[in-house]
ZAMARGU-4260 file (C-alpha; in steps of 0.2 Angstrom, whole numbers, plus 5000, padded with zeros to 4 digits):
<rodrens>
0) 5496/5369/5650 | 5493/5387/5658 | 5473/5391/5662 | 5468/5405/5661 | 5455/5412/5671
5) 5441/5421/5663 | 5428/5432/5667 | 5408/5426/5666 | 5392/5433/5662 | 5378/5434/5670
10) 5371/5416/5666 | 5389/5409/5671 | 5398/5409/5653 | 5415/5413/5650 | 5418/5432/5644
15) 5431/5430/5628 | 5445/5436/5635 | 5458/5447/5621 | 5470/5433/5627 | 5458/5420/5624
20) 5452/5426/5606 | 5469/5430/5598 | 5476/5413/5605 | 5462/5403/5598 | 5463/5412/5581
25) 5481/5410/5581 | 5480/5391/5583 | 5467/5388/5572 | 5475/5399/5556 | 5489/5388/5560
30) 5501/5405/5565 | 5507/5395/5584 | 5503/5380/5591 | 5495/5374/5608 | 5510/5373/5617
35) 5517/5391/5611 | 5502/5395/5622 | 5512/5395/5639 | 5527/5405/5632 | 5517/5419/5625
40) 5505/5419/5642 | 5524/5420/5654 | 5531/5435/5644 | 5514/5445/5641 | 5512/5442/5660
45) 5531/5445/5666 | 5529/5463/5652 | 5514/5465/5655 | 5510/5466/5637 | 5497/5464/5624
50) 5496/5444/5619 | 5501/5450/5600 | 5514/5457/5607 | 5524/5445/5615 | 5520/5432/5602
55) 5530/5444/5590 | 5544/5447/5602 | 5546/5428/5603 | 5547/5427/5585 | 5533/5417/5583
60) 5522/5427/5573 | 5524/5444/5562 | 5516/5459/5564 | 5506/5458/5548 | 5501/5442/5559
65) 5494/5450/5571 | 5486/5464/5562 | 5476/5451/5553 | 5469/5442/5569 | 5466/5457/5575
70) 5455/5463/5557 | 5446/5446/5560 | 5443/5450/5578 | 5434/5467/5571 | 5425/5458/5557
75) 5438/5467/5543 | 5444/5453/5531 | 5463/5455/5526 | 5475/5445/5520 | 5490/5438/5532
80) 5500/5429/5519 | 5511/5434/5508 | 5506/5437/5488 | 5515/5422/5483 | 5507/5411/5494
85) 5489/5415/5491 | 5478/5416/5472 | 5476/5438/5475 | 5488/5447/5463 | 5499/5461/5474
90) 5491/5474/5466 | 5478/5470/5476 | 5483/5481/5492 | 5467/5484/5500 | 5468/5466/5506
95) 5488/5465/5509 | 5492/5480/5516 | 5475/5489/5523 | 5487/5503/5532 | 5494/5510/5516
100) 5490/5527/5511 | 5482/5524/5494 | 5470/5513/5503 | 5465/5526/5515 | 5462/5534/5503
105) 5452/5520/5493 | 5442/5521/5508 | 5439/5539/5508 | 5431/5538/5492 | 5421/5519/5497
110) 5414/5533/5511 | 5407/5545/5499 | 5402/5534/5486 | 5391/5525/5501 | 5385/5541/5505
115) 5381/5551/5489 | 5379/5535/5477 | 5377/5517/5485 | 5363/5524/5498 | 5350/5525/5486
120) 5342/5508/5481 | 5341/5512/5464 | 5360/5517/5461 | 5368/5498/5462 | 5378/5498/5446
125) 5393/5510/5443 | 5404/5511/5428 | 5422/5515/5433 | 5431/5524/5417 | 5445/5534/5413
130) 5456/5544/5398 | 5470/5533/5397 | 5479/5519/5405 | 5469/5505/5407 | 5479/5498/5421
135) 5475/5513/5431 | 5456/5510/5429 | 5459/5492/5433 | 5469/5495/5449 | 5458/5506/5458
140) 5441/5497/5452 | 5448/5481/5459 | 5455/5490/5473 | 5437/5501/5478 | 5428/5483/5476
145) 5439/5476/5488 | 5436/5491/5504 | 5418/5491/5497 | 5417/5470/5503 | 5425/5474/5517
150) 5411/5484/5526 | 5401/5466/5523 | 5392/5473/5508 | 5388/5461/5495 | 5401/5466/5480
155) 5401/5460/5463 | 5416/5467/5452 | 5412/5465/5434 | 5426/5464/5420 | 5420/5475/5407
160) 5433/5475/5395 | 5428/5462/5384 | 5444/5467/5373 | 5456/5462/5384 | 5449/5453/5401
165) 5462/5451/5415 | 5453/5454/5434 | 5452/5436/5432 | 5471/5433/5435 | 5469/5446/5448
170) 5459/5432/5458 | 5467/5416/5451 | 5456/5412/5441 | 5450/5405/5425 | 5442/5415/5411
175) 5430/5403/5405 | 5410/5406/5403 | 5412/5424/5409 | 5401/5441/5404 | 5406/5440/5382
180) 5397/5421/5382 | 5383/5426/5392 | 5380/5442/5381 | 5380/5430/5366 | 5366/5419/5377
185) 5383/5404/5375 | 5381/5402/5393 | 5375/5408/5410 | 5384/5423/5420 | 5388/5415/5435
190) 5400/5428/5448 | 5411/5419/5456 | 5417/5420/5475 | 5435/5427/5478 | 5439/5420/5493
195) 5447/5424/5506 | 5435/5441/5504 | 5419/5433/5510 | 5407/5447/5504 | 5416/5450/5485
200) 5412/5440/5469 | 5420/5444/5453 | 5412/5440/5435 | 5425/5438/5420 | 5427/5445/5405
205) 5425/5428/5397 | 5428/5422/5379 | 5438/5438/5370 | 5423/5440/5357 | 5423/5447/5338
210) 5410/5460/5344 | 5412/5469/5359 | 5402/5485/5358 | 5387/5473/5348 | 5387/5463/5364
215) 5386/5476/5373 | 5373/5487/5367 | 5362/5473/5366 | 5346/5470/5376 | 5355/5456/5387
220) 5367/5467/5394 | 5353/5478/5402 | 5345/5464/5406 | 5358/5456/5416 | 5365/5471/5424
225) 5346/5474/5432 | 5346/5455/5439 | 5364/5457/5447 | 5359/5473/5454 | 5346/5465/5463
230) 5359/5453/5471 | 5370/5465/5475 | 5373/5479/5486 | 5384/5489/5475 | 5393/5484/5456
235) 5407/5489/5450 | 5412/5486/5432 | 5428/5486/5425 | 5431/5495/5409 | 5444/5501/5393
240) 5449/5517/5391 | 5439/5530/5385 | 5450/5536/5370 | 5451/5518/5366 | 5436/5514/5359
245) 5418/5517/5361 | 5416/5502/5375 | 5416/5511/5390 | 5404/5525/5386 | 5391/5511/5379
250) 5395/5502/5397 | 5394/5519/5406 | 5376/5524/5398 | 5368/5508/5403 | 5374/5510/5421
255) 5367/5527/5419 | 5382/5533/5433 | 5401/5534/5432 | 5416/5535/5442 | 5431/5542/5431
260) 5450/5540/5435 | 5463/5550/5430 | 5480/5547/5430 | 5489/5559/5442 | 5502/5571/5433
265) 5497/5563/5417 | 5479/5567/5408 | 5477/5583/5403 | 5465/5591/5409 | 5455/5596/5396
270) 5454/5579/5388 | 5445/5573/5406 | 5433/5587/5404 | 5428/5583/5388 | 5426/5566/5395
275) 5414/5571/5408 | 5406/5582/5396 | 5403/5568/5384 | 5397/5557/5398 | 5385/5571/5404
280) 5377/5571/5386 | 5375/5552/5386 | 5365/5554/5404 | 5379/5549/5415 | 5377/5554/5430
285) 5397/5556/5435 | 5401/5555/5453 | 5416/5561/5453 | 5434/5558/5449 | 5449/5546/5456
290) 5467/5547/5455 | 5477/5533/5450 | 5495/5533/5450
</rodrens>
C-alpha cells in the first residue's frame, strides 16, 4: 500500500495531513476500505485533486459523503445516511441536509437567539409556540434544537404537548416515563441522548395524561424546569397551538420567554398579535417570531 509522506512538528510528530484525515475517517465509518486507499491517492495525485474528490469520481463515495467527513473534520455533526437507514425522521433536515436554505436560516435565528436570549445565564428555558398548526411548531423547534447542538452546546429539547406527544418518533424512540409521569411524581424525567448528535437530549411527552394543564401548572413543573436548566446550556420545549388550548401559555409563563412561529402566507396577522399581546400580559418576554412553512 501507498505511503504517504507527512509533514512533522517540531518534537518530530506527524502533521495530519487532509489526505491523511479524510482517509482515516472514511475507513473507520466504513465509507472505503484500506485498499481503496491506493486508487483514490493515484487519481488525486494524477488530477491533482482534493482526496474527496477523487474518491467520488471513482464512485466510491457520495458527495453527501464527503460533506459529512468533512463536518466531522470541523467539529459539525451531520448525518451521512440516508433517513431510512438511521432512527432521525426526515423532517429532521438540519442533520440531513445542513446546506438547505431553511436551515440557513434555522441558523440565522440559532445566531440571534445565542446573542439576545441564550447569553444570559438566567435565560436557559424557551417556550417555542405558535397560532395554528402544530406540525409547524414542531418542525422548527426540533429543527432549532438540532443547529443549537450543533455549536456543541448542551441541548435538551423538551416535548410539551402532553396532549399529543410525538418528538419521540422523531428520534426513534419510545415514549415511556417521559415529562406527564414525572409531573404526576409516577417516575423520574430522565432526557435521553439522541445520537448521532452528541450534545442533544430529548425528553418525551410520556404517558398521554387526563390532566394536561393540572400537570402543568403544578409546582413540579417549575421545579423541574429550574433543575434541567441547570444541566443545560439552552431548553427548548415543544408545545400545542395556541388556539388549541390553554397549554402553551401555562408552558410559556413558567418559562417566562417565548419564541412564536407563524405559518408563512397562513396566520393572520392579527390573530398573532393578539398572541404576543396575550403573552406580553402573562410576563413573556417574546423574542421574536419564526416562519414555518
Amino acid at each position: 500500500m501507498t505511503e504517504v509522506a507527512l509533514p512533522l512538528f517540531r518534537d518530530g510528530s506527524h502533521i495530519p495531513s487532509e489526505t491523511d484525515l479524510m482517509g482515516r475517517l472514511m475507513v473507520q465509518k466504513g465509507l472505503i476500505h484500506g485498499d481503496d486507499l491506493d486508487r483514490i491517492l493515484g487519481l488525486q495525485k494524477q488530477k491533482g485533486i482534493r482526496f474527496g474528490e477523487a474518491a467520488q469520481s471513482l464512485g466510491l463515495v457520495t458527495a453527501e459523503d464527503v460533506k459529512a467527513v468533512l463536518a466531522e473534520q470541523f467539529a459539525y455533526p451531520v448525518v451521512a445516511r440516508p433517513a431510512s437507514e438511521v432512527s432521525l425522521h426526515p423532517r429532521v433536515i438540519a442533520a440531513y441536509q445542513p446546506t438547505h436554505p431553511r436551515v440557513e436560516a434555522l441558523r440565522s435565528l440559532r445566531s440571534e437567539l445565542m446573542l439576545r436570549f441564550f447569553n444570559q445565564p438566567e435565560n436557559k428555558v424557551l417556550a417555542v409556540v405558535g397560532v395554528d398548526g402544530e406540525a409547524g411548531i414542531r418542525d422548527l423547534v426540533t429543527n432549532l434544537a438540532v443547529v443549537i447542538a450543533q455549536t456543541g452546546a448542551r441541548t435538551l429539547l423538551i416535548d410539551g404537548n402532553l396532549r399529543d406527544p410525538s418528538l419521540h418518533e422523531w428520534f426513534g424512540l419510545s415514549n415511556l416515563r417521559g415529562l406527564s409521569d414525572a409531573l404526576a411524581g409516577r417516575s423520574s424525567a430522565i432526557p435521553r441522548h439522541c445520537p448521532p448528535l452528541d450534545s442533544l437530549w430529548l425528553l418525551n411527552g410520556g404517558t398521554v395524561a387526563p390532566n394536561p394543564q393540572e400537570l402543568l401548572a403544578h409546582k413540579r413543573y417549575q421545579t423541574l424546569m429550574t433543575q434541567l436548566g441547570a444541566k443545560f446550556d439552552a431548553v427548548l420545549i415543544n408545545t400545542p397551538a395556541l388556539n388549541g388550548n390553554l397549554d402553551a401559555q401555562l408552558v410559556a409563563a413558567r418559562s417566562g420567554a417565548a419564541l412564536m412561529v407563524a405559518r408563512e402566507h397562513h396566520t393572520p396577522l392579527k390573530a398573532l398579535d393578539k398572541a404576543s399581546h396575550r403573552l406580553r400580559e402573562l410576563g413573556v418576554a417574546v423574542t421574536g417570531v419564526a416562519l414555518s412553512h
